[in-house]
C-alpha positions in Angstrom: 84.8 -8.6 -12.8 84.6 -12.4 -11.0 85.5 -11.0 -7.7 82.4 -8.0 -8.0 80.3 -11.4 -8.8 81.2 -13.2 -5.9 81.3 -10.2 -3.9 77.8 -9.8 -5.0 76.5 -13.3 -4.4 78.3 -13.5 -1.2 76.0 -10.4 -0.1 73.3 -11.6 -2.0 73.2 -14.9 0.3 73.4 -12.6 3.2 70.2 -10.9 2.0 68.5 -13.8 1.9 69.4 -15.6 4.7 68.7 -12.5 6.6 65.1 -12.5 5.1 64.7 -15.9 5.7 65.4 -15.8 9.8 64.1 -12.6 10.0 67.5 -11.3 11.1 66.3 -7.3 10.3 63.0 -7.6 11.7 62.3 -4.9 14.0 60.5 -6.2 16.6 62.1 -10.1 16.9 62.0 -10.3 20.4 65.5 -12.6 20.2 67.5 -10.5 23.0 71.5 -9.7 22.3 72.3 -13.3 22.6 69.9 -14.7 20.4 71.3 -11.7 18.0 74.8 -12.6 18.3 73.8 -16.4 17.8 71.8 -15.7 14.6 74.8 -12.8 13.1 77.1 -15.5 13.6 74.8 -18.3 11.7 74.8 -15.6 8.5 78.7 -15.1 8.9 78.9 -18.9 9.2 76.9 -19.4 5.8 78.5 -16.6 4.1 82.3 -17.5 4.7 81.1 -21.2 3.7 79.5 -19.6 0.3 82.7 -17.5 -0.4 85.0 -20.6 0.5 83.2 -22.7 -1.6 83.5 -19.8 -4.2 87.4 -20.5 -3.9 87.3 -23.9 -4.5 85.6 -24.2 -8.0 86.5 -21.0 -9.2 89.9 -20.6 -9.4 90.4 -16.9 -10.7 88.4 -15.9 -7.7 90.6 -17.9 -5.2 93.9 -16.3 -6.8 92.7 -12.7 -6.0 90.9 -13.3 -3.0 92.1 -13.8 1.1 89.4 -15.5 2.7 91.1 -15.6 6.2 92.0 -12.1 6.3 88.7 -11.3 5.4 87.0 -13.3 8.4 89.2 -11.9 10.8 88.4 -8.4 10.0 84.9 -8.6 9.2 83.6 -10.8 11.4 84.4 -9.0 14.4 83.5 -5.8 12.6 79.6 -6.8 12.3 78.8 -8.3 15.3 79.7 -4.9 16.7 78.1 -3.2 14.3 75.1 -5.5 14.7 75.5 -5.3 19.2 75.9 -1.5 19.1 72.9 -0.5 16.8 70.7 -2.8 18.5 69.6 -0.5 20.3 67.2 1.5 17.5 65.4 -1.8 17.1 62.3 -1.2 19.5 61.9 -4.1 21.1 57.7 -4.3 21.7 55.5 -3.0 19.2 53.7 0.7 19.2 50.3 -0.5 20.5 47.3 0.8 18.3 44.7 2.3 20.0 41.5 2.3 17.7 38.0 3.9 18.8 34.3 2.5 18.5 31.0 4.4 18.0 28.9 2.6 18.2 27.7 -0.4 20.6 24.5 -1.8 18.6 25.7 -5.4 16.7 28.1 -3.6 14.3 30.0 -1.8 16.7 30.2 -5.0 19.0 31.1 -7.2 16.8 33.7 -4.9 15.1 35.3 -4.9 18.7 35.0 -8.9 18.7 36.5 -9.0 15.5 39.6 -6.6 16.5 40.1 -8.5 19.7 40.0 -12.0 18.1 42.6 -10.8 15.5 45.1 -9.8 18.1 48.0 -8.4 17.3 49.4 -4.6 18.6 45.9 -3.5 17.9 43.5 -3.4 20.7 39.6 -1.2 21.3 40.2 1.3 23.7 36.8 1.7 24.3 33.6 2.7 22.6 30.9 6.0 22.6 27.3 5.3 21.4 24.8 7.0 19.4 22.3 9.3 21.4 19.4 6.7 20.7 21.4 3.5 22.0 21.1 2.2 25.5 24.2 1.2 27.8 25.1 -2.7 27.3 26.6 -4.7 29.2 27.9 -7.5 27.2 30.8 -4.9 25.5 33.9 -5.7 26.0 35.7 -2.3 26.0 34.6 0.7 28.5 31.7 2.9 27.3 33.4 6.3 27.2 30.3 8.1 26.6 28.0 9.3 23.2 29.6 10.4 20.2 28.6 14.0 21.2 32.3 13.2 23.5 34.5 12.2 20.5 36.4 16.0 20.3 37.3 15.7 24.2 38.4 12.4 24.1 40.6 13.0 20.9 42.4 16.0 22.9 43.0 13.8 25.6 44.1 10.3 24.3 46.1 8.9 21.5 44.2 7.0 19.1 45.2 5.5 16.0 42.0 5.2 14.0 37.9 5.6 15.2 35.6 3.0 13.4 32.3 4.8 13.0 29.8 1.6 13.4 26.5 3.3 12.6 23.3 2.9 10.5 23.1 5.6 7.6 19.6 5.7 8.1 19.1 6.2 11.9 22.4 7.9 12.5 23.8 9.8 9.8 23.7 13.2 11.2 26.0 12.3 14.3 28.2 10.0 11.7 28.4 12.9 9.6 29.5 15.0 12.7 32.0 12.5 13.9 33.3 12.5 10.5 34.1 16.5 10.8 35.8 16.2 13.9 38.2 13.4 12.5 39.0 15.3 9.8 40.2 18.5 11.6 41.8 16.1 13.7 43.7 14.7 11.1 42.8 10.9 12.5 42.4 7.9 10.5 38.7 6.3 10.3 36.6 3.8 8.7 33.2 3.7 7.4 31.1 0.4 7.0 31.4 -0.9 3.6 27.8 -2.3 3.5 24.7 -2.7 5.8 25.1 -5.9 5.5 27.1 -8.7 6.5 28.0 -11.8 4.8 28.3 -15.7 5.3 29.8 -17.0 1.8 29.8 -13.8 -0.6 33.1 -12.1 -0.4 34.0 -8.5 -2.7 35.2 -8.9 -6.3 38.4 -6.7 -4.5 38.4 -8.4 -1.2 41.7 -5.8 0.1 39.8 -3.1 0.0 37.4 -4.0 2.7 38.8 -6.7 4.1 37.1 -6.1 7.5 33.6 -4.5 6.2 34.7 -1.1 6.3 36.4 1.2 4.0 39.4 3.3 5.1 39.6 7.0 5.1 43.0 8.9 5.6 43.4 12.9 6.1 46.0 13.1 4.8 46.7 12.0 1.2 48.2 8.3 0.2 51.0 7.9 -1.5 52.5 4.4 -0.4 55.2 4.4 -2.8 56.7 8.0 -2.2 56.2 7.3 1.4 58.5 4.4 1.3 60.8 6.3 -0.9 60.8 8.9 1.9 61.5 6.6 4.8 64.6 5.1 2.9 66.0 8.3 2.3 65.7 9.2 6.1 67.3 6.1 6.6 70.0 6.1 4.7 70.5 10.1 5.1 71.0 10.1 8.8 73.2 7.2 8.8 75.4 8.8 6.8 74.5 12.0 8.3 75.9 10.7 11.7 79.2 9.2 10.3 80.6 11.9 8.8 79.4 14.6 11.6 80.6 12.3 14.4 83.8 14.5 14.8 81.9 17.6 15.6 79.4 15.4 17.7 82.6 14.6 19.6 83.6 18.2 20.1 80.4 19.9 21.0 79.7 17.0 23.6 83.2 17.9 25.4 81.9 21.8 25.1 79.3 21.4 26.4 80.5 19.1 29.5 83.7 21.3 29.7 82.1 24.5 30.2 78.8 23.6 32.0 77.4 21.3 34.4 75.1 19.1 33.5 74.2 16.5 30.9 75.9 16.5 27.3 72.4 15.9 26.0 68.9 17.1 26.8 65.9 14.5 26.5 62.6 16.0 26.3 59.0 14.3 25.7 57.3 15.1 22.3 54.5 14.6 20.3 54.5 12.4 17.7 52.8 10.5 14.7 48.8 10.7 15.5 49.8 12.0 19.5 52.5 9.4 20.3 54.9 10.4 22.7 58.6 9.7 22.3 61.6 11.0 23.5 63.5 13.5 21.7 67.2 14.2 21.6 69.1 17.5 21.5 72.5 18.9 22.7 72.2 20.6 25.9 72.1 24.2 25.1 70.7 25.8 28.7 71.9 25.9 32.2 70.6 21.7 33.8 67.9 23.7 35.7 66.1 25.7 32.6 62.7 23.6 33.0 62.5 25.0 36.2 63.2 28.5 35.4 60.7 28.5 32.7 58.0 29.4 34.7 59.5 32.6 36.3 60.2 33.6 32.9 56.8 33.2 31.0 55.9 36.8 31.5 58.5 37.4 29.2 57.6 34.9 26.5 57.5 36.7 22.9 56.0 34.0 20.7 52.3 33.9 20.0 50.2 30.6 21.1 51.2 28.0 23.1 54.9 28.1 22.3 57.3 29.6 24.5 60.2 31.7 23.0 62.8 34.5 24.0 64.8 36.1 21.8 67.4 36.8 24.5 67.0 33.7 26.9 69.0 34.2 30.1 69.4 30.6 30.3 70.9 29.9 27.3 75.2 28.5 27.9 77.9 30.4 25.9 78.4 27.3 24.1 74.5 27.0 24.0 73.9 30.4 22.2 76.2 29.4 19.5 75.5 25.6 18.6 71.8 26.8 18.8 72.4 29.9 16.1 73.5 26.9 13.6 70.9 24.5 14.7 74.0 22.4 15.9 72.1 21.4 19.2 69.4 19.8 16.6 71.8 17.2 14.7 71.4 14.6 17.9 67.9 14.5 16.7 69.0 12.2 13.8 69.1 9.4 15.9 65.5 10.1 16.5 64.7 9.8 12.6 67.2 6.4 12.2 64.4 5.2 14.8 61.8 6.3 12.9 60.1 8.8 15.3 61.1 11.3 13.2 61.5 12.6 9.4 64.4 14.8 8.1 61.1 16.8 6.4 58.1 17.2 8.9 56.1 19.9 11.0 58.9 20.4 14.4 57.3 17.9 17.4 55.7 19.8 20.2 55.8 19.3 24.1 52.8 18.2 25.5 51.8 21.0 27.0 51.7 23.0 24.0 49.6 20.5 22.3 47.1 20.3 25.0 46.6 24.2 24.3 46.0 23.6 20.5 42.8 24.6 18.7 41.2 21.5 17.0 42.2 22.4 13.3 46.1 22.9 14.7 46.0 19.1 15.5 46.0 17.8 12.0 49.5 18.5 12.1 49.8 15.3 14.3 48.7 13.5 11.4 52.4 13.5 9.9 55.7 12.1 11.2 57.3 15.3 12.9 60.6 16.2 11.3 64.0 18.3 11.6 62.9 21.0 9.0 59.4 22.0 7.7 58.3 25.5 5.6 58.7 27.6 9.4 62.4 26.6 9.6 63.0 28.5 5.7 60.3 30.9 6.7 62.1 33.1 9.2 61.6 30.5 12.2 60.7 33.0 15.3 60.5 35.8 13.4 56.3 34.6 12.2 53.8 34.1 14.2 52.3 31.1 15.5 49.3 31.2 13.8 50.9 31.4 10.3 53.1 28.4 11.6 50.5 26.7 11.9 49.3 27.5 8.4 52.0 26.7 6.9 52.5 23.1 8.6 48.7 22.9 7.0 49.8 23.9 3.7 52.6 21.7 3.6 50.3 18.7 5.0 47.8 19.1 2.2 50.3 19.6 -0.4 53.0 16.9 0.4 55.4 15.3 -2.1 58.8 13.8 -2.4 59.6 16.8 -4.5 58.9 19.5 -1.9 61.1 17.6 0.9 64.1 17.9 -1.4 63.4 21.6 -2.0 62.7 22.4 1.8 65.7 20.5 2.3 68.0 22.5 0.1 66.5 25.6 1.7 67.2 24.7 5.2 71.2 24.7 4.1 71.6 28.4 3.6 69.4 28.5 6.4 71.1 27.1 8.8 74.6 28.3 8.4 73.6 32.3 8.2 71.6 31.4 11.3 68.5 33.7 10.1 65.7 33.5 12.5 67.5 31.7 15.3 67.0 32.5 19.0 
């Protein structure tokens, strides 16, 4: 019982240290060295805690060996710390946002957004039809707010800020407003016409910056949380214990193919972001450029191309694709937080470029491994109910329906069903 206490206070003045010099902070900016330097400060204070332990307590210092323990362990986590670093992105997403508007509120939103800094900048603004150009903004003028579907197709923006009077402008506000919501894309709304010297809101949080904040998707913070823990934690594990058939495929694949173990394609992210996504190679190296010879043969609806009989697909390919093996590399993309373990599958960008407006609220969410279409028969529905069901599950998220989609995917995956 006193070595589980001092095991525990040992770790929790790791914690705290940690906290304290932001040692798990994801964007630190401190490089490997300044890592190593500030891993071996915590080990420092930790083996100085647990010696100290040793000397005042003596029941702990009779079942305890302190040197042992630093030899193994300290070793141990500066590699575990030097070969993870890796997943810790080193600069910060930048945050796009979106003005309409360019009378006084939608300048001086912009100011406001520029003066707080940060990874949030205005990538430019689109005026109401009865403002004139001005030349004192200090983002580009994209255009009127007649633009806004166009430019969403084309760019990634985080949120739009709709800066405009309710009385002079409420029909395009109101149209702006549709578009964003089919769209899926965060926006705000002013909170008041007017703006204030001394008086602040009973709730200041709320509208912190004079507008109110409007999601399409629905907010639940705490489950969210929940749910980014669990991805966490599930693909670490996920990755330990699989790492023996990791090991195998990869020598497969490179023993009975050339070309790369792994295959890294762009996708489509969170709200447009692209990212990189990881999968084991499962075609001949040259399949990108075969696709085109081969669309004529494509037998998926939409923008997606699929063939139930691919001629490009490897031996070993056709297999670790049957069992959704050639997906599991895609964990390291949810440990980084690109992805979910839940979430509608991340499209290229070609496919997304080809998608109706409605169809890209499902950018709205963090992609995932497994959504409703992997338990739904995968390629044998249609694109259009795909995309419905994506919807359905957008609409009607909870932590509860990710552990049942989950559990579906099991039997799923190891009879095969639907897999091309």
């Amino acid at each position: 019982m006193v070595f589980v206490g001092m095991a525990a206070g040992s770790m929790l003045v790791w914690t705290l240290g940690g906290r304290v010099l932001r040692h798990y902070d994801v964007w630190n900016g401190r490089g490997i060295r300044g890592d190593v330097a500030l891993t071996a400060l915590l080990m420092g204070v930790m083996l100085a805690t647990m010696g100290a332990l040793r000397w005042f307590v003596p029941r702990y210092a009779a079942g305890s060996d302190l040197e042992r323990f630093a030899v193994v362990a300290v070793p141990a986590i500066l590699w575990l710390r030097l070969t993870t670093s890796w997943l810790r992105r080193r600069e910060p997403p930048i945050e796009q946002v979106l003005i309409i508007g360019i009378g006084p509120l939608g300048r001086h939103t912009g100011l406001e957004i520029r003066e707080r800094g940060g990874n949030r900048f205005v990538f430019g603004h689109l005026r109401f039809a009865d403002e004139a150009p001005h030349e004192r903004l200090h983002a580009e003028l994209l255009g009127t707010s007649d633009d806004l579907e166009e430019l969403l197709k084309k760019h990634v923006l985080t949120e739009v800020y709709i800066a405009g009077n309710l009385d002079s402008h409420r029909a395009e506000m109101q149209a702006a407003i549709r578009v964003l919501e089919r769209f899926g894309i965060p926006f705000a709304l002013p909170a008041s016409g007017f703006r204030f010297g001394r008086a602040r809101p009973e709730h200041e949080r709320a509208v912190a910056d004079g507008y109110i904040h409007y999601l399409s998707v629905r907010s639940k913070p705490i489950q969210m949380l929940v749910k980014r823990a669990f991805d966490t934690a599930a693909s670490f594990l996920a990755l330990t214990l699989l790492s023996p058939l990791l090991l195998v495929v990869g020598i497969l694949i490179k023993l009975t193919s050339r070309g790369p173990i792994f295959f890294r394609q762009q996708r489509v992210g969170l709200h447009g972001r692209p990212f990189h996504m990881l999968k084991f190679r499962s075609m001949v190296a040259n399949a990108e450029d075969l696709k085109a010879r081969l669309a004529a043969l494509n037998e998926q609806g939409g923008p997606v191309f699929k063939i139930r009989s691919d001629p490009r697909i490897t031996t070993v390919g056709r297999f670790i694709r049957k069992y959704s093996i050639d997906e599991l590399p895609q964990l390291l993309n949810v440990l980084r937080g690109e992805m979910s373990i839940v979430g509608p599958r991340p499209p290229i960008p070609s496919e997304v470029s080809k998608y109706e407006a409605w169809q890209r609220r499902r950018l709205s969410v963090r992609p995932g491994l497994t959504c409703v279409w992997q338990v739904s028969g995968r390629n044998e529905i249609s694109f259009e109910e795909w995309m419905y069901l994506d919807m359905q599950y957008i609409d009607h998220w909870s932590l509860a329906q990710d552990f049942q989609l989950i559990l579906k995917t099991v039997p799923v995956v190891f009879t095969g069903r639907g897999a091309s």
